[in-house]
C-alpha positions in Angstrom: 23.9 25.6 -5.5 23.1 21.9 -5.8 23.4 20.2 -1.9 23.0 16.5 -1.0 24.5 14.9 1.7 24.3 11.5 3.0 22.4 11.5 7.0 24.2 9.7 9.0 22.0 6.8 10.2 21.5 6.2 13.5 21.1 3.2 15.7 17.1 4.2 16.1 16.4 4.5 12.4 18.0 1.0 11.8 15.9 -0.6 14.7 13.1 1.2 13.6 13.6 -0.2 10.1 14.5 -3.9 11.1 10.9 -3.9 13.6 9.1 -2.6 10.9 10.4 -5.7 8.6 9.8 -8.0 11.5 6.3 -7.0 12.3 5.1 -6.3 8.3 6.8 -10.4 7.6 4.6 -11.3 11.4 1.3 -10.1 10.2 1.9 -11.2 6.4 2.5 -14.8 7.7 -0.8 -14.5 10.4 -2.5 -14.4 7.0 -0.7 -16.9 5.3 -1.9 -19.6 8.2 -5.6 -18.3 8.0 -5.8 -18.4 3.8 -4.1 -21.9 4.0 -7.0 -23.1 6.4 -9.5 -21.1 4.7 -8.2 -22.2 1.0 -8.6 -26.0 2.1 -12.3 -25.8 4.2 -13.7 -23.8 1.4 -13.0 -25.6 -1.4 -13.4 -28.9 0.0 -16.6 -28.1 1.2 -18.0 -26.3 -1.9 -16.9 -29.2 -3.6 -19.2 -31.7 -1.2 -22.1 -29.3 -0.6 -22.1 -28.5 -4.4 -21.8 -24.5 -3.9 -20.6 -22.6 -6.6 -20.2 -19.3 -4.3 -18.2 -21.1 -1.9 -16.0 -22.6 -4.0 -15.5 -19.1 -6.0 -14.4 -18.1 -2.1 -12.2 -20.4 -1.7 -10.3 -19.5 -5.1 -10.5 -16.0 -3.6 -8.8 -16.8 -0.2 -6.3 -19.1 -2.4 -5.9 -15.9 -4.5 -5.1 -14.2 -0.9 -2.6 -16.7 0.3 -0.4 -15.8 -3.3 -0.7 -11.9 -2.4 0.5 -13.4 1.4 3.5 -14.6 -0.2 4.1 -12.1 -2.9 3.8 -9.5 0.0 6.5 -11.7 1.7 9.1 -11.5 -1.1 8.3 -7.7 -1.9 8.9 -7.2 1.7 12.3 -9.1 2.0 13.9 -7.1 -1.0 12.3 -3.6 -0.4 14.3 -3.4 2.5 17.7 -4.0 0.7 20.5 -1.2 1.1 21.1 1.6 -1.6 23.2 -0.2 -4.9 25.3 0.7 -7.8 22.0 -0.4 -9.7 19.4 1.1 -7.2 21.2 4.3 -5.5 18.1 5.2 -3.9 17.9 1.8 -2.5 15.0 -1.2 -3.2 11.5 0.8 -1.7 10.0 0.7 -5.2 9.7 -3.1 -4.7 6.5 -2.5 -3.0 5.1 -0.5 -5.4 5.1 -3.7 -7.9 4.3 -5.9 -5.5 1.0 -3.7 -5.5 0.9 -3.9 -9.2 1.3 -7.8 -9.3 -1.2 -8.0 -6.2 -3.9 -5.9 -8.3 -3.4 -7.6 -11.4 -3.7 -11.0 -9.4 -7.2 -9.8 -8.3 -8.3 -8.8 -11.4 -7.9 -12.1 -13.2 -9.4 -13.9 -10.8 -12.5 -11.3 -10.7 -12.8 -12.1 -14.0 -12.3 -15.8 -13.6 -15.1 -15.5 -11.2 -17.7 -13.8 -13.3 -17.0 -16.3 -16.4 -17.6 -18.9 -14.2 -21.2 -17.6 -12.9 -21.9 -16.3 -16.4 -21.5 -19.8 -17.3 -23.9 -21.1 -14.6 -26.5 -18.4 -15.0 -27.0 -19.6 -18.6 -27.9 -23.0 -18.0 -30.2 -22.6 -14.7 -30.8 -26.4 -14.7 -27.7 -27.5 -13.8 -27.7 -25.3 -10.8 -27.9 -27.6 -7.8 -29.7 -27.5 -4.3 -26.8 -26.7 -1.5 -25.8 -28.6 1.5 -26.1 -27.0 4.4 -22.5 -27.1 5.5 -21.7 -24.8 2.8 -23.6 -21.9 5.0 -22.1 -22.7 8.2 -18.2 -22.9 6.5 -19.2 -19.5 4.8 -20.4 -17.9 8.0 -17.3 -19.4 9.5 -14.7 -17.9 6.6 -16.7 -14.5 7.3 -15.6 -14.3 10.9 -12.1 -15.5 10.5 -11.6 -13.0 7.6 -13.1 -9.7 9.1 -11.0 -11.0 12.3 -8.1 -10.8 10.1 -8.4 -7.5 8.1 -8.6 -6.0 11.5 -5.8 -7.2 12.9 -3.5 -6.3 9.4 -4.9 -2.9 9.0 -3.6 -2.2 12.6 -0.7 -3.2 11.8 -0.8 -1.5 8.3 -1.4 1.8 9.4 1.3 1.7 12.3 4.1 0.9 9.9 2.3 3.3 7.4 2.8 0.6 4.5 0.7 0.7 1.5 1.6 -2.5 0.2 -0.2 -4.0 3.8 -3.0 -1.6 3.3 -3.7 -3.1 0.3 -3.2 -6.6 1.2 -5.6 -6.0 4.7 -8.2 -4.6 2.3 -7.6 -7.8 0.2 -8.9 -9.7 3.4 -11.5 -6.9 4.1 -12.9 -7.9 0.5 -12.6 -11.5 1.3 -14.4 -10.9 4.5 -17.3 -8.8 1.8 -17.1 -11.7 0.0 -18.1 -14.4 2.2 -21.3 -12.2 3.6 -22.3 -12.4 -0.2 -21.6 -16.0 -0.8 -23.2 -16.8 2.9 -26.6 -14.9 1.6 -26.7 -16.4 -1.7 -26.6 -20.0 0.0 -29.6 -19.1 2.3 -31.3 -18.4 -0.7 -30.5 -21.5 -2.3 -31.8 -23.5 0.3 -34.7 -21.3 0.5 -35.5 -22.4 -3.0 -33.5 -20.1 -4.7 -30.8 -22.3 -6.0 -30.2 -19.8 -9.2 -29.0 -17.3 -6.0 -25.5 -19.1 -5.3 -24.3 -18.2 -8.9 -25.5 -14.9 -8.4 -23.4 -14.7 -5.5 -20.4 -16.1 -7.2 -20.8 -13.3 -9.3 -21.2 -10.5 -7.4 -18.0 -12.0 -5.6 -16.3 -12.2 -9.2 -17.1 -8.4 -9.4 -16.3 -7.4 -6.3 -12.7 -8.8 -6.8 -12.1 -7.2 -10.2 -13.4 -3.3 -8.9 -10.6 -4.4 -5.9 -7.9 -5.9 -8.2 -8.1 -2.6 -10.8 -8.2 -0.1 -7.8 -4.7 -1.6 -6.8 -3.3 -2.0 -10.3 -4.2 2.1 -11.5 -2.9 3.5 -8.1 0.5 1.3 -8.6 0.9 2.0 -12.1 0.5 6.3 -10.9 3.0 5.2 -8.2 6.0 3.8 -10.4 5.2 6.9 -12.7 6.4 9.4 -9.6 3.1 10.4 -8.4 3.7 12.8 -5.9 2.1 12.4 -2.6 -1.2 14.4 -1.5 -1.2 18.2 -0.7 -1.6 17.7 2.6 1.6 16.1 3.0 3.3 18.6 0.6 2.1 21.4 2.8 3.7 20.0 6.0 6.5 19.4 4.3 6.9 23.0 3.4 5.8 24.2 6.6 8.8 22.2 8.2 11.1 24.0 5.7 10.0 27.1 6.5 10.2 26.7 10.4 14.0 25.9 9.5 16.3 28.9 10.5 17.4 30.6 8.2 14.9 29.6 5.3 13.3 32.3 4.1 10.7 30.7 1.7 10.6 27.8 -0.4 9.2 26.9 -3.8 9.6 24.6 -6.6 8.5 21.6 -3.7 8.2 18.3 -5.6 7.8 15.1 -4.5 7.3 11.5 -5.6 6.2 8.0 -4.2 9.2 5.5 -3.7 7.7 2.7 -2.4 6.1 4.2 1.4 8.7 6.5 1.7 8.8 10.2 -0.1 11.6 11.6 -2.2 11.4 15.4 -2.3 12.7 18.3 -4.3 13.2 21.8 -3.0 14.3 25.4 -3.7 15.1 27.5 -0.6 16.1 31.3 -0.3 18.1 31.9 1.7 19.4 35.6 2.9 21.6 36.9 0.0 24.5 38.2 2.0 25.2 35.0 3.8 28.7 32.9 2.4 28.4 29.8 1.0 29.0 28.0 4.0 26.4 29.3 5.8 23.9 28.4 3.1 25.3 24.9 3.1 24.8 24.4 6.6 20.7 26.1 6.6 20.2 23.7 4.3 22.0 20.7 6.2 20.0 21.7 8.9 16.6 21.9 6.6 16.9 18.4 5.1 17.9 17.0 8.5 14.4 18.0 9.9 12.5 17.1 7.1 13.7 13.9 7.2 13.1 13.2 10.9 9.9 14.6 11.3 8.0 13.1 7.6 8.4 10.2 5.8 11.3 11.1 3.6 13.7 9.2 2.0 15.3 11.6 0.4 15.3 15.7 0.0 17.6 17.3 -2.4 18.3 20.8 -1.9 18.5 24.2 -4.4 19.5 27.1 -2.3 18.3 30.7 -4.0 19.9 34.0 -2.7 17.4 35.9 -1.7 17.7 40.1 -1.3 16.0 41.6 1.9 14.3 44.9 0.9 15.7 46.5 4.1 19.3 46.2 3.2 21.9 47.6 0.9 23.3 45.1 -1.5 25.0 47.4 -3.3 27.7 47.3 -0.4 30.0 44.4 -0.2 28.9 41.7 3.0 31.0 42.6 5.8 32.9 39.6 7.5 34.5 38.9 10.8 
């Protein structure tokens, strides 16, 4: 017996869902006001001080303030209501927005590393830095590890990947600007073939990053199902329901943050059909309060006690 209701959604789940819009679209633009500031000081001033590194940071926190706004857009429409076209609603939406965010760091890793490949060939044209560049890039390295900490907070209270991996984003930013800020010292140390160097251990730092987030989106849209510990409490929750006897067959997949789950429960034999509707009602209702579920569809499986004669016809009323 196939069972899916629709829950009835309740004024707290709604508010829940509209803050947790509100504070992801909050902490996105925070980001989008420090990558602006940080796109414009970088470049400028790797352009005057004549730092490759910095200006490879800057094209990183530019890179950041296009992941700011793709995070924007992916978080506007992930939130969209269940469709003809998308009947289990728009979560997926973060899942590409992931994808195109990992991609987007990979090409500019790679941009990166051409770019210092370029530069490390012809050492002569490497030129001594100003020393502006190391006070900007010590400047950029505050402002950024300021800022993953502040969207990983936030990230992990709304329990949104798509943040996660845009606060990690900054968090390699911040990474980023430590190397850049170290290769300049060495430059004007006398070291100048050091600032390339930097540039490209930023250039490789971004494209380990960018394919990180690409391979876990890609297993995402392919309904990878969520880690065992999660499964587990799942089941446990089933099994605390009355009435459930066991359960197996428990799959689950990734839509977007949320979980979609498939089930088998037994369910006492000599109970009517109503009564195994209702356990299992009461099963998906707990499941989805207490875990992250968007969804739990339910098989319930007669299951024959040992201790009683089923060769005798239930006895009713």
């Amino acid at each position: 017996m196939i069972h899916q209701d629709i829950p009835d959604d309740t004024e707290e789940t709604l508010s829940t869902q509209v803050e947790r819009t509100r504070a992801a679209a909050r902490s996105t633009w925070v980001s989008v006001g420090v990558n602006l500031l940080l796109t414009a000081g970088q470049i400028s001033a790797g352009v005057f001080s004549k730092s490759q590194g910095l200006i490879a940071d800057g094209i990183h926190s530019l890179s950041d303030l296009i992941a700011d706004f793709v995070v924007l857009v992916a978080n506007h429409h992930s939130q969209k209501d269940a469709d003809d076209d998308h009947p289990y609603g728009h979560q997926r939406f973060e899942n590409a927005a992931s994808l195109a965010l990992g991609i987007l760091l990979l090409a500019v890793g790679v941009g990166m590393l051409w770019s210092a490949a370029g530069k490390l060939q012809d050492p002569q044209t490497i030129a001594v830095v100003h020393p502006l560049a190391l006070w900007v890039a010590l400047a950029a390295l505050a402002a950024k590890e300021l800022l993953f900490r502040y969207m990983l907070a936030v990230a992990k209270r709304l329990r949104s990947s798509m943040l996660v991996a845009n606060a990690w984003h900054a968090r390699s930013d911040a990474a980023s600007s430590l190397v850049v800020a170290l290769g300049i010292i060495g430059n004007l140390a006398g070291y100048p073939i050091l600032d390339p160097i930097a540039a490209a251990i930023v250039g490789f730092m971004v494209s380990k990053m960018g394919w990180s987030f690409t391979w876990d989106a890609l297993n995402d849209l392919m309904d990878r199902a969520v880690d065992d510990a999660e499964v587990q409490a799942i089941r446990v929750t089933l099994v605390q329901t009355p009435g459930v006897s066991s359960v197996h067959d428990l799959r689950t997949r990734k839509m977007g943050d949320m979980i979609v789950v498939d089930a088998h429960l037994e369910v006492d034999a000599t109970l009517s059909v109503e009564q195994g509707h209702d356990i299992a009602v009461m099963a998906r209702k707990r499941v989805m309060q207490h875990h992250r579920v968007l969804n739990l569809m339910t098989h319930v499986d007669p299951y024959k006690r040992p201790d009683l004669d089923h060769d005798k016809p239930p006895r009713h009323g």
